[in-house]
C-alpha positions in Angstrom: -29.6 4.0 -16.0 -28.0 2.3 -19.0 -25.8 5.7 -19.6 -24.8 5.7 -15.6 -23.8 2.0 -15.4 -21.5 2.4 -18.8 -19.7 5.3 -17.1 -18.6 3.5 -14.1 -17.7 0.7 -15.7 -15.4 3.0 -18.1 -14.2 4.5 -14.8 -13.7 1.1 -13.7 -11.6 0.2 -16.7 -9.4 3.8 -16.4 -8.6 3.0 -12.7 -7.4 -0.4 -13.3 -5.5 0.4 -16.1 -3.8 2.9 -14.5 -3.2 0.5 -11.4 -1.3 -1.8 -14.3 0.5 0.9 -15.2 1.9 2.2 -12.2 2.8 -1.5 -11.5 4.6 -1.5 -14.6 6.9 1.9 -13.7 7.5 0.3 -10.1 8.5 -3.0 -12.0 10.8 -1.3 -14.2 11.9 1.7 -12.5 13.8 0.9 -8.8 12.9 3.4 -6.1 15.8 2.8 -4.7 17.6 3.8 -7.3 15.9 6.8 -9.0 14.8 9.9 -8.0 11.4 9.6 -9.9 9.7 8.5 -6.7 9.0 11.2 -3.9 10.7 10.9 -0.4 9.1 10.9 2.7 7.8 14.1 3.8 7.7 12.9 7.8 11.1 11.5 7.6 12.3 13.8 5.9 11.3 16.7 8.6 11.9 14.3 11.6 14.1 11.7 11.2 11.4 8.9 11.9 9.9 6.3 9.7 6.4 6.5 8.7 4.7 3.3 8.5 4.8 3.3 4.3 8.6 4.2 4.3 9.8 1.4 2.0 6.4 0.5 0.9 7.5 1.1 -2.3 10.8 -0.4 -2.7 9.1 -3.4 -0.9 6.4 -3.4 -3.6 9.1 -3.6 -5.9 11.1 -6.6 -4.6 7.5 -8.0 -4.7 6.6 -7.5 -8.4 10.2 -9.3 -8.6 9.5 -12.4 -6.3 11.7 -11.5 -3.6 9.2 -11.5 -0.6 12.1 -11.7 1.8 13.5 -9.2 1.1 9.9 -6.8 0.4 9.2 -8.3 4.3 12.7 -6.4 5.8 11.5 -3.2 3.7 7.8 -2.9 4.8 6.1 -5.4 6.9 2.6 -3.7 6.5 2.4 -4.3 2.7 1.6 -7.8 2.9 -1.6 -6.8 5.3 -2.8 -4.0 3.2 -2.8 -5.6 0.0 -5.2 -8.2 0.4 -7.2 -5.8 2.7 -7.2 -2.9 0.2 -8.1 -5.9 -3.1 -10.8 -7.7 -0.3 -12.3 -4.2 0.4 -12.5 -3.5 -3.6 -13.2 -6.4 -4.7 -16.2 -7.1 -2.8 -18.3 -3.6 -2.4 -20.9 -5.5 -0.9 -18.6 -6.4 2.4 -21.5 -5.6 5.4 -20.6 -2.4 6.9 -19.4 -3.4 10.2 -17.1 -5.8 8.4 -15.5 -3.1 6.0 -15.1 -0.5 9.4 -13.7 -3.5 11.3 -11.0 -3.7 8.4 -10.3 -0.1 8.5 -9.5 0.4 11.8 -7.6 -3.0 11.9 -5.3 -1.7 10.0 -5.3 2.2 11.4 -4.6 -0.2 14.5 -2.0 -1.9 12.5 -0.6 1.2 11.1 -0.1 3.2 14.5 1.8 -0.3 15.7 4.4 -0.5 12.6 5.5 2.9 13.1 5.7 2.9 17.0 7.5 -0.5 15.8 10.0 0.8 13.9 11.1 3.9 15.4 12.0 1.9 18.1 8.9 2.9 21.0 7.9 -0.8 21.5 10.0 -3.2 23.2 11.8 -5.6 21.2 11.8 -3.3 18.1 
């Protein structure tokens, strides 16, 4: 039991070190400007936005302090980073609570990209 518990904590540790570290190339490294990050498969093929496009250059205006401008890149990262950290952080979340989250934000998700390809009025 001892042995199991030590392991996921370990794993634990590895996962959130490597979160810190991918914050740290997004921090340092534009996306925007280098051609380290991967493009957009779905735009690429079709023209349209997916609703991530820009998640990570907003991510990076983030980690910089400009909100504004992370806001006009990807709307949707301000919802699903304190869903995704809620939904981590507390494992114990009651079931229904954690599938309401999930498909709030599928919901969420199938509005930004109707949203900003331009298939809801006003967009």
């Amino acid at each position: 039991m001892k042995a199991a518990r030590r392991r996921t904590g370990r794993a634990i540790l590895l996962l959130a070190a490597m979160g810190v570290g991918a914050l740290l190339v997004l921090y340092a490294v534009d996306p925007a400007a280098s051609s380290l990050y991967p493009r957009c498969p779905l735009h690429a093929l079709t023209g349209l936005l997916c609703p991530l496009c820009g998640g990570l250059r907003a991510m990076h205006h983030l980690l910089h302090g400009d909100a504004q401008t992370a806001w006009a890149l990807n709307p949707f990262v301000f919802f699903a980073l304190p869903t995704g950290f809620l939904l981590m952080a507390l494992p114990s979340l009651p079931q229904g609570l954690r599938s309401g989250l999930l498909w709030a934000m599928a919901l969420l998700l199938l509005i930004v990209f109707l949203w900003r390809n331009g298939f809801l009025p006003g967009a």
